[in-house]
N, C-alpha and C positions, 0 to 999 in steps of 0.2 A: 397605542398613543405615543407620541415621539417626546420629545423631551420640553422640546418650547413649547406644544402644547398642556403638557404636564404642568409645567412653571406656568401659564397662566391660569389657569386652574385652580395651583394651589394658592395664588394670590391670593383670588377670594375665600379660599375654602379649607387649608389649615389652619389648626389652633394649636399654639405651642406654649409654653411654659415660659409667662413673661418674668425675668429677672425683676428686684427691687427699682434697679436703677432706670429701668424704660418708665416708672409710672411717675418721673417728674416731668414727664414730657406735659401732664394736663395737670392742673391746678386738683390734688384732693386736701382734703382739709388735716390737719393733722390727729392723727387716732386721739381717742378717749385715755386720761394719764388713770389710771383703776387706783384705788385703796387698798394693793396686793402687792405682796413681796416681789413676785412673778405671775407672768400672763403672755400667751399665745394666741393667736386666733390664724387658723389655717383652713386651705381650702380641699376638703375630703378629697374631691377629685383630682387635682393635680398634685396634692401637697407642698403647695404655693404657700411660706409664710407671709401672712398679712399686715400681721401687728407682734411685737414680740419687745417684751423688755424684760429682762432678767433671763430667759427664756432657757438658757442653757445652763444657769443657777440650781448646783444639787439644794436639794431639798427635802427635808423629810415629806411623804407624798400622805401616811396619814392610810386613812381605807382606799382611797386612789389604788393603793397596792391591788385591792381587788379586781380589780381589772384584768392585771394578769393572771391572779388565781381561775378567774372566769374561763381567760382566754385558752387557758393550757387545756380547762377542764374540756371545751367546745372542740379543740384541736383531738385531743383524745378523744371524743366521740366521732370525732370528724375519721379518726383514722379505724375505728372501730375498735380500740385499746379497750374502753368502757362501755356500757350503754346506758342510755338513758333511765329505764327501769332497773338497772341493777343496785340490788340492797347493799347500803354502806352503815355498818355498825358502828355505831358511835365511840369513840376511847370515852377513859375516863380523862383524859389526855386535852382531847375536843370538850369536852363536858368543861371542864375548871377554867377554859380561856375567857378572860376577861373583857369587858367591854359593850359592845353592842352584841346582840345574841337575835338567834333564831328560834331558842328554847327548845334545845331539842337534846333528850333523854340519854344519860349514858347505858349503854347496852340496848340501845333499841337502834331500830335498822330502818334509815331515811333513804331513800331511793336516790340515785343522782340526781334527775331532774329536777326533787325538792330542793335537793342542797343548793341547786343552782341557783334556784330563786330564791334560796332564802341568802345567799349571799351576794346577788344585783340589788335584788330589793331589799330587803331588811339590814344590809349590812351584818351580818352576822358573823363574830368571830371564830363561833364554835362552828357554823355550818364549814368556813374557809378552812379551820382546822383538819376536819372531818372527811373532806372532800383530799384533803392535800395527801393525807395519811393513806387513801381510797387509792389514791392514783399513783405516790412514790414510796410511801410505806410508814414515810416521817415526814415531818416539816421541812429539814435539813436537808433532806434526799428532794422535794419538793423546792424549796428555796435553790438546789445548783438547777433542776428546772425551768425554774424561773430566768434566773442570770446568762442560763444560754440560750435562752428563749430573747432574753432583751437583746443579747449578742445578734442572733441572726435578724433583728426586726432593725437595727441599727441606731437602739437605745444607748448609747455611749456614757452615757448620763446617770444610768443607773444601775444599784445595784440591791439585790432582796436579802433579807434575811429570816424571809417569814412570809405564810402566806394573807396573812392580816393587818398589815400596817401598823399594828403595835412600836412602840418608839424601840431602835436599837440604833448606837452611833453610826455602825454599818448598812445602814438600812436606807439608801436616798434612790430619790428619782428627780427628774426637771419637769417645765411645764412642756417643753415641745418635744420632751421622748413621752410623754403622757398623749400628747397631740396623733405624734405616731401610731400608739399604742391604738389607742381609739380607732383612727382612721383603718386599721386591721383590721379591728373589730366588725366595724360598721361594712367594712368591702368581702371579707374573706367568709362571712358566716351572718347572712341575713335573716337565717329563720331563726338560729339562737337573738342575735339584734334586739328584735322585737319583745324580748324579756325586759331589756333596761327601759321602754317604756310605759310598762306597769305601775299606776300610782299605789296598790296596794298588794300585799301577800299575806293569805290567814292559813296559822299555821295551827298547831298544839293552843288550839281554843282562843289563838290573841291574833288580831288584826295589825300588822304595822303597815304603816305610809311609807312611800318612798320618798326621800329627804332632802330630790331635787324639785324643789319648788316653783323649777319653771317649768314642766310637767302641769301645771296648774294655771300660770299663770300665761304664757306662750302655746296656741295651738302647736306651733311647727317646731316646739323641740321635743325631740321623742328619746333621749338619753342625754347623761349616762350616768355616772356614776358620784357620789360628794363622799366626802372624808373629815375630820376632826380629830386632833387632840390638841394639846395643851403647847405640844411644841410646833404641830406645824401651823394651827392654826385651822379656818373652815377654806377649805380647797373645795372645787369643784371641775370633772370634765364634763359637759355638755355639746350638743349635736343639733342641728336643726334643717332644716330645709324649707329653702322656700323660690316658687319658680324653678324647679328643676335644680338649685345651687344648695350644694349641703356644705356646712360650713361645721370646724368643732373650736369650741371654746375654751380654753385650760387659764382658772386661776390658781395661782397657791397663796394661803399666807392673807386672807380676808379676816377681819376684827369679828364677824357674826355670822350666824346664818343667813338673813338676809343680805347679807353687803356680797357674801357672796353670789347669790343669786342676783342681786342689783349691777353689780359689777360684770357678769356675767351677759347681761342680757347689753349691756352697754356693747361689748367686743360685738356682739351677734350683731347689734343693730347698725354699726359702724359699719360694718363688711357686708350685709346686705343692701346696705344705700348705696353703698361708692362702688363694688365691685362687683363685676361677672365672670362668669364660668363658662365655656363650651368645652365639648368634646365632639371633635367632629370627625376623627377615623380611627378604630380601632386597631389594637398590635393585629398582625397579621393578613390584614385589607392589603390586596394587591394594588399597589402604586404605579406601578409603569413597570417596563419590561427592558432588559439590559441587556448589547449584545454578546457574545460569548464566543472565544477565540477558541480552537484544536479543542471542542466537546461534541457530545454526541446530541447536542439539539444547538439551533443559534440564538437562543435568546434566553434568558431568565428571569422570574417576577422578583419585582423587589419594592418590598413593604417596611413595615419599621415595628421594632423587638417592643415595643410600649405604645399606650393608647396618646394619642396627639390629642392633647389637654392643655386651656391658656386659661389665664386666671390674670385679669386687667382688670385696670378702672373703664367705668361702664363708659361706652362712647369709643373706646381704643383699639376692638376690631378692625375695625374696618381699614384702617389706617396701617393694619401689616402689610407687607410687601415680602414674599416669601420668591425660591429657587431652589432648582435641583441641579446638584451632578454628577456626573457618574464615574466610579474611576477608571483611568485610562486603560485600552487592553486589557480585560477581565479575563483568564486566561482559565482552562477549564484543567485539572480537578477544581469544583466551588462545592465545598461545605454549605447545608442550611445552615445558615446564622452568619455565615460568614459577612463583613461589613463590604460593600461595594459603590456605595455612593453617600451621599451628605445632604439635609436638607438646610438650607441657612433664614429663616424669620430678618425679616431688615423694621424696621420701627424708626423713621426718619434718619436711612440710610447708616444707623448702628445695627449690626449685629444682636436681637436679644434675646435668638435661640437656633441651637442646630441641633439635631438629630440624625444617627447614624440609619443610612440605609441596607438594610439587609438582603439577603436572599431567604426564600421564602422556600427554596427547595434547592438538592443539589443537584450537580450537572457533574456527571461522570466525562473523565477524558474520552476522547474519540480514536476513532481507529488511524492507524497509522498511513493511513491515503487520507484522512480527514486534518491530522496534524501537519501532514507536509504540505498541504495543500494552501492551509490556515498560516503557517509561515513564509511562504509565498508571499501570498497577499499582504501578512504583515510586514515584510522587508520592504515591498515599494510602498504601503503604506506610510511606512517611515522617511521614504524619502518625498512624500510628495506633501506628508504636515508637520 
C-alpha cells in the first residue's frame, strides 16, 4: 500500500486521542458541578480526561487505599510470588486493626484468595493488614511497595503509608491517580476484575455487602471500590460500561453515602450521553510499509507502539481528517521500535493528535555491493529532489 493510499484510508478509519480543546468545536453542555471536594471521570480506554475539577488535589483517599493493596496482591499472583490458595496466618498485628473488618481470627490461616475478597468486598482492615504482612513481611516494607508501585503507574499524586487507608498526615492520593489506578485495574487483570463486582462476601458466619451501591442500583457498573472516614469524607471509584464505552468515575470528599453514589452516577451519566469511544487499530497492526536505504530487505512495516484510541463528543468522528509521513531516507541498521514516520489527526485543519510511527521489526545493514550501490542512487536522488 503506498502512502496516499494509506492517508486516505486513514481518514476514515483511525481513532486518535482527542485533546480538551478540539471538543469546543461542537456545542456539549457544560459537566454536572458534584457535592465533592474532588472528581474525575475518564475514559478506560484512551485515558481521555472528561470531566475533572480538583482532580490533581491530594487528598486523604480513605479505603480507596485498597485498591492498591488489591492491585499489588493480583500483580504478585500475577507473577507467581503468591498463589491464590496459599495459607496466610493471621498476626495478632492484623487481628487489632481497626475499623471495617473481615472478622478474621488471630492465628488462623485465610488463604489469599479469601483475603482478597474480604478486602474488595468487605473492606476489611485486618484482611489488608494480613495480606500486606503475607506479601512484604510488614506494613512498612508493604507501604514502600506501594509508593513504587504508584511511581511506575504515574501516580504523582500519591503517596501510602499503610495498606488500609487508616488516616496518617503522610498518607494522600488525588481523584485522577485513583482514575489511573482503576483503569490498571480494569485493563491489566480481568479475571481478578470481576471480584470488585460482587454485591456480597460471607465470611466467619456474617454476610457483608458491598458498599458501592450502584452495583444495585446501575446494571452496567460492575466496580469498584468506596472508602470513608472522618477526614476524607464518603469517596468512591466506580467503573461502568455501556455500548462497548467503559467509563471510571472518582469522587472524594461527598457529605454521605448516598451523595456519594448520587454524585457518582451524575459523572457516569454526563460521559455516556455526550461522549464516544473507538479503538480502531491495535499497537502492533502493520500500517504501511517504508522504504529502506543500504539494508538487506527494501522495505519495512511500520505500525504504532500503542492501540489508536479517540475519545470525543459523539457526532465528532467523522469530521477527523488524518496523514501519514514517513521520514526522509531511512537508512538501514533500523532497530524494532525505532520511530520512522508520524501520523498527524487534523479536526477542522488543527492538529489534535500525532502519533509516532514505528518499526515493527529490524532491518540489518546490507552487504557492501548493497550499500554502494544504495548510495548511488541516493547521490542523484539528491540531486534530482
Amino acid at each position: 500500500m503506498n502512502i496516499t493510499t494509506f492517508a486516505k484510508r486513514l481518514c476514515l478509519l483511525v481513532p486518535l486521542i482527542i485533546t480538551p480543546a478540539a471538543w469546543a468545536v461542537e456545542a456539549v453542555p457544560s459537566p454536572p458541578q458534584l457535592a465533592a471536594k474532588s472528581y474525575v471521570l475518564m475514559d478506560a480506554s484512551s485515558g481521555n480526561v472528561l470531566v475533572e475539577n480538583n482532580g490533581d488535589q491530594r487528598l486523604p483517599p480513605a479505603s480507596l487505599t485498597k485498591l492498591m493493596t488489591a492491585y499489588i496482591a493480583t500483580l504478585e499472583i500475577r507473577r507467581g510470588q503468591i498463589g491464590e490458595s496459599d495459607p496466610v496466618t493471621v498476626s495478632e498485628n492484623a487481628w487489632r486493626t481497626g475499623g471495617s473488618r473481615m472478622f478474621i481470627k488471630v492465628g488462623s490461616q485465610v488463604s489469599v484468595s479469601d483475603l482478597l475478597h474480604g478486602i474488595i468486598i468487605q473492606s476489611g482492615n485486618d484482611a489488608s493488614v494480613a495480606l500486606s504482612e503475607h506479601i512484604a513481611g510488614s506494613e512498612d516494607a508493604f507501604a514502600d511497595m506501594m509508593n513504587k508501585t504508584a511511581a511506575d503507574l504515574g501516580m504523582i499524586n500519591s503517596h501510602f503509608m499503610n495498606p488500609t487507608g487508616l488516616p496518617n498526615p503522610d498518607h494522600y492520593s488525588s481523584a485522577h491517580d485513583m482514575a489511573v489506578l482503576a483503569r490498571a485495574i480494569i485493563h491489566e487483570d480481568p479475571a481478578h476484575y470481576a471480584i470488585y463486582s460482587q454485591k456480597e462476601f460471607f465470611w466467619n458466619g456474617i454476610k457483608q455487602p458491598n458498599r458501592n451501591l450502584l452495583l444495585w442500583r446501575d446494571k452496567t457498573v460492575d466496580g469498584l471500590k468506596t472508602g470513608h472516614t472522618d477526614e476524607a469524607g464518603y469517596c468512591m471509584v466506580s467503573s461502568a460500561v455501556r455500548d462497548g464505552m467503559r467509563l471510571i468515575a472518582v469522587v472524594f470528599g461527598t457529605n454521605s453515602e448516598q451523595a456519594r453514589a448520587a454524585e457518582t452516577q451524575k459523572l457516569l451519566t454526563y460521559g455516556f450521553r455526550f461522549f464516544e469511544t473507538q479503538t480502531f487499530y491495535q499497537k502492533g497492526a502493520e500500517l504501511a510499509q517504508a522504504p529502506v536505504w543500504k539494508g538487506t530487505v527494501h522495505q519495512v512495516k511500520a505500525g504504532l507502539a500503542e492501540d489508536l484510541t479517540m475519545t470525543m463528543p459523539k457526532g465528532q468522528l467523522k469530521k477527523l481528517a488524518a496523514s501519514m509521513t514517513m521520514n526522509p531516507q531511512l537508512i538501514a541498521p533500523i532497530a524494532k521500535g525505532d520511530v520512522i514516520g508520524k501520523v498527524e489527526v487534523k479536526l477542522d485543519d488543527k492538529v489534535v493528535h500525532s502519533a509516532d510511527l514505528i518499526a515493527l521489526e529490524a532491518v540489518d545493514e546490507g552487504g557492501i555491493f548493497r550499500r554502494m550501490w544504495d548510495s548511488i542512487r541516493l547521490f542523484f536522488y539528491g540531486l534530482f529532489n
